[in-house]
C-alpha positions as CSV (number, residue, x, y, z in Angstrom):
1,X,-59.2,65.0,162.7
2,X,-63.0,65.4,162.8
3,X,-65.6,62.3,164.6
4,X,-67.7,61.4,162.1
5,X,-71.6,62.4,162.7
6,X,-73.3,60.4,165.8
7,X,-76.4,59.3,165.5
8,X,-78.9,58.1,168.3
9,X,-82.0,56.2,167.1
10,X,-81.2,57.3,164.0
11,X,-81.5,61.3,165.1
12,X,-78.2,62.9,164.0
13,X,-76.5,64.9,167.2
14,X,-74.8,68.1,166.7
15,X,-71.6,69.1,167.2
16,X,-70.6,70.9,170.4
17,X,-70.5,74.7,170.3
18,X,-70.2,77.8,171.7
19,X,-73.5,79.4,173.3
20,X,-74.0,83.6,173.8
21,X,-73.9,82.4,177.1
22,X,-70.5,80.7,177.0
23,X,-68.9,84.1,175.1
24,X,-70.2,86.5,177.5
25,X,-68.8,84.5,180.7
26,X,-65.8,84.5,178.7
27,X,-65.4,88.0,178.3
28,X,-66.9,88.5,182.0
29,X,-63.9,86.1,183.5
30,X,-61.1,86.7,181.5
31,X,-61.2,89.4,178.8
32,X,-62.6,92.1,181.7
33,X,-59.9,91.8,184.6
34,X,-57.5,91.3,182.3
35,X,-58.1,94.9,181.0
36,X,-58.8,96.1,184.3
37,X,-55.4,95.1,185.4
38,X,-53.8,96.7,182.2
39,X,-55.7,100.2,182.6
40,X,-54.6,100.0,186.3
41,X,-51.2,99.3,185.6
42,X,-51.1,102.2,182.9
43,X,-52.7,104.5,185.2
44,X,-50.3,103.9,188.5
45,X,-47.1,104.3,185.6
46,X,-48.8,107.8,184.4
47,X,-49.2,108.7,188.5
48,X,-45.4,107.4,189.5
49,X,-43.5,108.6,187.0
50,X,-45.7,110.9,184.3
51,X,-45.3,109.2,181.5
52,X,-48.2,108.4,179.7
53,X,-48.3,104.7,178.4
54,X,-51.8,103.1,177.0
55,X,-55.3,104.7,177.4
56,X,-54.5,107.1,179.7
57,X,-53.1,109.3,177.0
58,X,-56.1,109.4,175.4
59,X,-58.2,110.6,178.8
């Protein structure tokens, strides 16, 4: 269910959103280590037991 429009001195205010800013700290803090971890996980499978899972294949 959407607010309806604020106003302030008769100024409308917009709506909350997502910045550049706020997208790449997203991909910085979460998108990055979690494929860090996967490509690390991948690559200690390939050197344990050979077999090769995820982008390690590829390389």
């Amino acid at each position: 269910m959407k607010t309806p429009v604020q106003t302030v001195m008769g100024h409308c205010i917009p709506e909350p959103a997502m910045t550049a800013r706020a997208y790449a700290l997203l991909v910085l803090y979460v998108a990055l280590p979690v494929l860090l971890v996967g490509m690390s996980l991948d690559l200690l499978v390939q050197w344990l037991f050979g077999w090769c899972v995820g982008f390690w294949c590829f390389v």
